[in-house]
N, C-alpha and C positions, 0 to 999 in steps of 0.2 A: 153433780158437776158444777153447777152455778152457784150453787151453798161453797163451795170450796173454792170456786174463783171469786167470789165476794168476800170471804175471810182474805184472799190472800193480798187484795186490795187495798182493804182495813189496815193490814199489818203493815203495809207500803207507806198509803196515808200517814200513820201513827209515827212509822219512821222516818219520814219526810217531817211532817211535825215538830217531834222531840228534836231533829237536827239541828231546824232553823231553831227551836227557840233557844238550841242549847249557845249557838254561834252568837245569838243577840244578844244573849246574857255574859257572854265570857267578857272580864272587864280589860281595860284598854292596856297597851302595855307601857309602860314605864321605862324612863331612859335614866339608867348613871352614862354623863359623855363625859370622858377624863380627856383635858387636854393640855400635855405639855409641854410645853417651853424648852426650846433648842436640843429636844433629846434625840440620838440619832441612835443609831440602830448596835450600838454598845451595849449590849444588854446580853444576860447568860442567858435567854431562850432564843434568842438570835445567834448566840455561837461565841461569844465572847465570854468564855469563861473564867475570867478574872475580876466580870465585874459581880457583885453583890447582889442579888434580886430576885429573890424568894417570891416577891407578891404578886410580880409583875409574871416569873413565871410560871405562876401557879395558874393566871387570869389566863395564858395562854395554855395551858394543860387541861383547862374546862370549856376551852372552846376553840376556836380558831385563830391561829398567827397567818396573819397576810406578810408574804415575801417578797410582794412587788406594787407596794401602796407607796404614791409618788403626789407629791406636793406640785402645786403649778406656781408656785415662785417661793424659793427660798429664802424668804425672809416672815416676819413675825406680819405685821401689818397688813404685806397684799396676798399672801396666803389664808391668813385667820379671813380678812372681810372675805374672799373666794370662795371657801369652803362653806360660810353663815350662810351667805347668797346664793350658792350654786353659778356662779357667776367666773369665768374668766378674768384671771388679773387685768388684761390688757382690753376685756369689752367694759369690764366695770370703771376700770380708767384708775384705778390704785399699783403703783407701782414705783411704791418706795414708804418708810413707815412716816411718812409726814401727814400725807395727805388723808384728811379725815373720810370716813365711810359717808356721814350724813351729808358732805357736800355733792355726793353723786346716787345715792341709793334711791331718793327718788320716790315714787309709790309702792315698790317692790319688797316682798315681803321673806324678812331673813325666815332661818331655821326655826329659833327661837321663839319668834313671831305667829307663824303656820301651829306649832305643839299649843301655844296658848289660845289661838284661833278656833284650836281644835278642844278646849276644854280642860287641857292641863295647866297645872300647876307651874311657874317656869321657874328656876332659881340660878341665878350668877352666885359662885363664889372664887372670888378670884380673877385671874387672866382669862377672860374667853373671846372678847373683841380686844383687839392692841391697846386700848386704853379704858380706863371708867367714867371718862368725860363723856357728855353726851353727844360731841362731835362724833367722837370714833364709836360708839356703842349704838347701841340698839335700843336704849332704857325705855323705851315701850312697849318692849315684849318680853319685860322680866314682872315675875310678881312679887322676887325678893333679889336684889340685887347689892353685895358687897364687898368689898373691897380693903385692904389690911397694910399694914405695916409694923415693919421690925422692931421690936422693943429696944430699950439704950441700952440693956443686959446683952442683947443678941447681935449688939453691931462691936463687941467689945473680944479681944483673943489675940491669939498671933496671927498675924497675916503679911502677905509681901504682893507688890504689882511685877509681876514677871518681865515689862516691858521696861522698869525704872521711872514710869509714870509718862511714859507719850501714848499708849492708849489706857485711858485713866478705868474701862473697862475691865480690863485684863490683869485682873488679882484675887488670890485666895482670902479667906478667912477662917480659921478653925476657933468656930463663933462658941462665947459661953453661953453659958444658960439651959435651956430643954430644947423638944423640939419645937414648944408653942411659945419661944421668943423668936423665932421665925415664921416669917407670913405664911409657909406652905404647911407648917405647924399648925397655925389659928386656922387656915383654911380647912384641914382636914377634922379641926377638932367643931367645926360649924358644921361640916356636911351629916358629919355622927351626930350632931344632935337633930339636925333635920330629920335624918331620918331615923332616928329614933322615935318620933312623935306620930302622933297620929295624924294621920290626911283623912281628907274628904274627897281628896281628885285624884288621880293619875299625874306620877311627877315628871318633868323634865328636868334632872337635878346637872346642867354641868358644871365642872369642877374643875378650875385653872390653875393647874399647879404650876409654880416659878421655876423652879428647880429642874434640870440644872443650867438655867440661863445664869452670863455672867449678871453681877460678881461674882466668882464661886464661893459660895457663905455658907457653911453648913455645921451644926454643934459637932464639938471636937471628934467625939465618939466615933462618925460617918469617917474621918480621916484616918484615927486610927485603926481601920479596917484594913487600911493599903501602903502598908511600907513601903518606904521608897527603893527595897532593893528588890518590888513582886512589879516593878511597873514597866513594861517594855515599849520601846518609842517605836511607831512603825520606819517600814526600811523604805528608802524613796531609790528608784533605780539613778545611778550615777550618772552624772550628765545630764539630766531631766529638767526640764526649764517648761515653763508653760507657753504653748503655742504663740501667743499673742498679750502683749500687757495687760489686756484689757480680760483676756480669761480668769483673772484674778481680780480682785480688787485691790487697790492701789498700797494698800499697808503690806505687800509682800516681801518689802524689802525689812521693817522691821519684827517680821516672823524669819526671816532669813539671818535675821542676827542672836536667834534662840541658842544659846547653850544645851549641853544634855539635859543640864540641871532643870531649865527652862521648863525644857519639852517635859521633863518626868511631874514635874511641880503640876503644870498646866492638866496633866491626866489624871494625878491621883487629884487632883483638887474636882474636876472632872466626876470622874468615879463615886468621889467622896458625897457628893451633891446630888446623885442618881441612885446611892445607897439610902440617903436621908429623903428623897423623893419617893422613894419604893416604900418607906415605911409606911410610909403616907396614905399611899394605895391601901396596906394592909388594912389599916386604921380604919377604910372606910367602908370596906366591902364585908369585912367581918360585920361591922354595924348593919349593913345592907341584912345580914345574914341572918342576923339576930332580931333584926324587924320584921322577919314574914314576907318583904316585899320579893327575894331573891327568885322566889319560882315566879316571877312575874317582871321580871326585870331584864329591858337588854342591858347590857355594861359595854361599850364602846373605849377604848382608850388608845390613845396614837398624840404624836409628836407631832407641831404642829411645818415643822419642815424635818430633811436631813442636816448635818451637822462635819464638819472636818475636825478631825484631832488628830491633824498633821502627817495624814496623806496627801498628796502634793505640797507638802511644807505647809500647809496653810491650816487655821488654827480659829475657824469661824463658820459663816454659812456664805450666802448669797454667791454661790455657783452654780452651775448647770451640770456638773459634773455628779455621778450617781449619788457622793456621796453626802451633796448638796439637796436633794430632788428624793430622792429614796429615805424614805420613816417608817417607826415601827408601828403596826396597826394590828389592833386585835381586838375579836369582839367575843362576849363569853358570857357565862351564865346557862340557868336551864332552861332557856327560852332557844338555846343555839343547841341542838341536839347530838354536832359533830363535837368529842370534845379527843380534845392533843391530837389537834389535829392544822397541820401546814397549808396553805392554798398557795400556788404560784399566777393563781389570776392576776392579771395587770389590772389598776384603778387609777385612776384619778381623784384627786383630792372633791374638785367639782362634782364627783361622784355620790361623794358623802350623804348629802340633802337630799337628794329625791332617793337612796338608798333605807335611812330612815324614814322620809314620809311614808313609804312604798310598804314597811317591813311596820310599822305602826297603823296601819289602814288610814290616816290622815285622807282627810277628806277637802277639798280646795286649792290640790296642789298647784303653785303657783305657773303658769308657761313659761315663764323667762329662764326657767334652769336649763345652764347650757348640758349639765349631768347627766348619767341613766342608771338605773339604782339595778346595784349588783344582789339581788336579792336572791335569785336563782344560785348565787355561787355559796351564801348561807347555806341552802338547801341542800348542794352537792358541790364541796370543795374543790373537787378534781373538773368542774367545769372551767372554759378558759373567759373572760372576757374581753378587755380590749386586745386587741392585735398590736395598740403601739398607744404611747402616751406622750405628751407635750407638757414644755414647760419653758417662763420666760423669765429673765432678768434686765434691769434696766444699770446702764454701765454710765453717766452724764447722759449724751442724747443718743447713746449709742443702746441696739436693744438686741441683745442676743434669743433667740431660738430655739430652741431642742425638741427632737422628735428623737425616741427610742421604740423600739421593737428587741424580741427577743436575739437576735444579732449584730444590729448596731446601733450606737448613740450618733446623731448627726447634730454639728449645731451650726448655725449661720449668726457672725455678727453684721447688723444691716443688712440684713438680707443677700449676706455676703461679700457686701462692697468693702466690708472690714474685715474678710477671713473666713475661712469655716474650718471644723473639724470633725474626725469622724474617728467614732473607736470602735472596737471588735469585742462585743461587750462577753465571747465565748474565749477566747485567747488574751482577751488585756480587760480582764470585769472593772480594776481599778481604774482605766484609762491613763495611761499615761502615753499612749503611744496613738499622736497624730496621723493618719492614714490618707489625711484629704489631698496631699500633693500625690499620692504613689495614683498614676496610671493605668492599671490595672483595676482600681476601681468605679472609676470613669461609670461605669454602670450602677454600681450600688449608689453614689452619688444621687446621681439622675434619676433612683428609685427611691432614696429617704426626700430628697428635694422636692417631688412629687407630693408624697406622705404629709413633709412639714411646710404644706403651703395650700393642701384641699381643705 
């Protein structure tokens, strides 16, 4: 009897053993973070079947599409520093694309920063802080960091500014050349060769693709994908005006002067630059595929806000309104087990940072993240995490609010001394319909007010 409890101890032992040594040994995991530039949730694995995106929805058919992944300020600038930092647009004190990161950042240590902390490799290509000055960037927690521009082949084609040239913004190009006389071109033709090559470390490779921020510039081929008689303009309910001037930003009036012609120009040009953005994807993950590194690879990719294409007439970002605030997020690979598969968990952009440290065992995770890392919802899609998500915009001195939950959007401008509103995001998902004077709310009020001010 004791010969046999002795053996069975050994066997314990030995498999306790082999476990730890096998967890020691397993090497670290590797991050593709694809992040892009003003794309909103127009994509066919989101439901929009007109637009072109084979790569993008494949990356969601190997792994998980989040349906409720929300930006904390819709714009380029105090979104991108938020999400690097884990950091609140309005604690970090960036809230608008002027004010550079390094005059506030401080000792605190970005995303980027933490991954090379921890022994990886780190690489910029492209957009991934608002700027490649070292004001707005991080450039000491890159080990290869760079930066592109459009060849004189690629800026040459037919094009036209939609507005007649008052937002100098606001124009197509159906650009000659290939895809690599465009920046998102060169950029994806750098990440394949990264990772083509051999490493010594564990990567952090992200990759800032431009597209489809304006201009819209994209080789001809991406336009003629989308004739202009497959492009439908959304329908705005009649009589519709936005609650308060300031719930818009001030160029309302010259989106209000759009033609059909306008609106159709403005989507396929749109479209057109999200097709040529996607190839882009393909280009890079195939490479990923073909270097070995895939069974070892998380791949992250999400827009770095939500985006309007002229739902509430408007034809830009920097609103509070879903379709402002709400981006496409998806994380995939065979490192993510769940694969075609949806999550309706709510997140926050703030989320992001300590969600990769957490899901990469990073070691020295910083305190200051205001985040919490959804890593539990990797493991089991159908769990829920936030109950509600915030988000802010700054209007001159005026600073609007929002708190959602899965039945209403509330937002306060100044803290209401300039307005609020409130939508019924199960009966009006696009919001158009103001609810905050009707009475009968009176209580939901008093209970999102609560929400958007603990």
């Amino acid at each position: 009897m004791n010969r046999i409890l002795l053996i069975l101890v050994c066997v314990v032992l030995y498999a306790c053993k082999t476990r730890n040594h096998t967890s020691k040994t397993l090497p670290p995991k590797n991050v593709l973070f694809i992040v892009v530039d003003d794309l909103t949730k127009s994509l066919n694995t989101y439901g929009n079947e007109k637009v072109i995106s084979p790569n993008i929805d494949a990356l969601a058919f190997d792994g998980i599409q989040f349906n409720n992944a929300y930006c904390n300020y819709a714009v380029c600038n105090p979104s991108r520093s938020s999400f690097l930092t884990g950091l609140k647009p309005e604690t970090l004190g960036i809230l608008d694309n002027v004010k550079p990161l390094q005059s506030v950042l401080g000792k605190r240590v970005t995303m980027p920063a933490l991954f090379k902390k921890n022994g990886y490799e780190t690489v910029s290509f492209g957009k991934i802080f608002h700027k490649p000055d070292a004001a707005h960037n991080d450039l000491e927690s890159w080990d290869i960091v760079k930066e592109y521009k459009t060849t004189a082949l690629g800026e040459k084609g037919l094009s036209r500014n939609m507005t007649n040239g008052l937002l100098k913004w606001c124009s197509w190009l159906e650009a000659e050349g290939t895809d690599e006389d465009q920046e998102d071109g060169m950029i994806a033709r750098d990440a394949v060769a990264y990772l083509s090559a051999k490493k010594k470390k564990p990567f952090f490779l992200a990759v800032g693709l431009k597209k489809p921020h304006d201009p819209f510039n994209a080789p001809k081929k991406y336009f003629e994908m989308y004739p202009m008689a497959s492009i439908k303009v959304p329908e705005i309910p009649e009589g519709w005006s936005p609650a308060y001037n300031h719930t818009l930003p001030h160029e309302t009036s010259i989106f209000n002067a759009f033609s059909e012609k306008d609106k159709k120009e403005f989507l396929r040009a749109y479209y057109a630059c999200t097709s040529f953005m996607d190839a882009q994807v393909g280009k890079i993950i195939k490479a990923l595929k073909d270097s070995g590194e895939y069974e070892n690879t998380l791949i992250v990719f999400l827009g770095d806000h939500g985006y309007h294409l002229g739902e509430h007439n408007w034809w830009n970002k920097v609103t509070l309104f879903e379709r402002g605030t709400s981006a496409p997020f998806i994380v995939s690979g065979n490192l993510i087990k769940h694969k075609n598969t949806e999550s309706n968990a709510m997140f926050e952009y703030i989320d992001i940072y300590p969600m990769l440290a957490d899901f990469c065992d990073l070691k020295n995770i910083p305190k200051h993240l205001e985040g919490e890392s959804f890593t539990k919802v990797l493991e089991n899609p159908n769990l829920s995490f936030r109950s509600e998500v915030r988000a802010v915009i700054q209007r001159g001195d005026i600073l609007g609010k929002s708190v959602k939950n899965s039945e209403w959007r509330y937002v306060e401008w100044d803290n209401g001394n300039k307005g609020s509103e409130l939508y019924n995001q199960y009966n009006d998902p696009m919001e158009y319909h103001n609810l905050s004077q009707d009475v009968g709310n009176v209580p939901v009020i008093a209970k999102m007010k609560k929400l958007l001010h603990k």
